[in-house]
N, C-alpha and C positions, 0 to 999 in steps of 0.2 A: 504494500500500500504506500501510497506516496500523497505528498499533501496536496494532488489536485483531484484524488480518492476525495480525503478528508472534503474538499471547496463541493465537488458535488453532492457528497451526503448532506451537507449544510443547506447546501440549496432544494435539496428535497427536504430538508425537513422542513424546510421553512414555505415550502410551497402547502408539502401536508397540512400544515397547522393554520394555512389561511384561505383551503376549500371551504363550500359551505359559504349561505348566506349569512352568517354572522359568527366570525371565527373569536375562537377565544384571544381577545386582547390582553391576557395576563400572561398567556402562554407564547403569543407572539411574539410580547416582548421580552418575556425567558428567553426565548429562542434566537432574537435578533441579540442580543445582549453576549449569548453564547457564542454565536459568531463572530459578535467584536473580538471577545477574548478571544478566542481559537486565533482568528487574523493575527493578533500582538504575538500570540505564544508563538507562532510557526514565524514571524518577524526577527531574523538571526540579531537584527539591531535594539531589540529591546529585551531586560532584561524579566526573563521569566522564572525567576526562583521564587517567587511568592505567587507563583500563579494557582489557583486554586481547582482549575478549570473541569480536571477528571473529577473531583469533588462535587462540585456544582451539576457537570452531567450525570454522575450515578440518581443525585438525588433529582434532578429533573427527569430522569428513566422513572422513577416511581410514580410522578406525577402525569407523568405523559401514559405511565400505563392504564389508568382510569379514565380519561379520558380522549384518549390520540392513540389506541395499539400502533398503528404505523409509524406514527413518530416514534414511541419507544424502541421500535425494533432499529430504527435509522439512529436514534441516541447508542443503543448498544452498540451498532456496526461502528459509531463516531467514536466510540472507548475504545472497541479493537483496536481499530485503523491507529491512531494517536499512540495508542498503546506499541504496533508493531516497528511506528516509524522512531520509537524511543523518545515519547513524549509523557 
């Protein structure tokens, strides 16, 4: 997996979660907010030792599985992928 793996999944998840006549606004903004992050962490110019971001996704996996199964499944694939590229 390579981070344009990582750029795609973000963009599906972020498409998932705003199908639907009236998509969750609390989780889109989870979600856009997550992509910030991930963008800085994969940014070799910024420092990411405080970054919290696998943190942040485990516990949005839980949220999104009550609501969004598809998004959860694209958050898990986003912990892999991070996870294989040594993030």
């Amino acid at each position: 997996m390579n981070e344009e793996k990582v750029k795609q999944l973000l963009k599906e998840l972020l498409e998932e979660i705003s199908q639907g006549e009236n998509p969750d606004q609390e989780l889109l903004g989870s979600a856009q907010q997550l992509q910030s992050d991930i963008d800085s962490l994969l940014n070799p110019d910024v420092d990411s030792s405080d970054n919290t971001v696998l943190d942040d996704m485990i516990a949005l996996e839980a949220l999104f599985a009550t609501r969004h199964p598809v998004a959860e499944k694209i958050i898990r694939e986003l912990v892999n992928s991070l996870s294989r590229i040594g993030i």
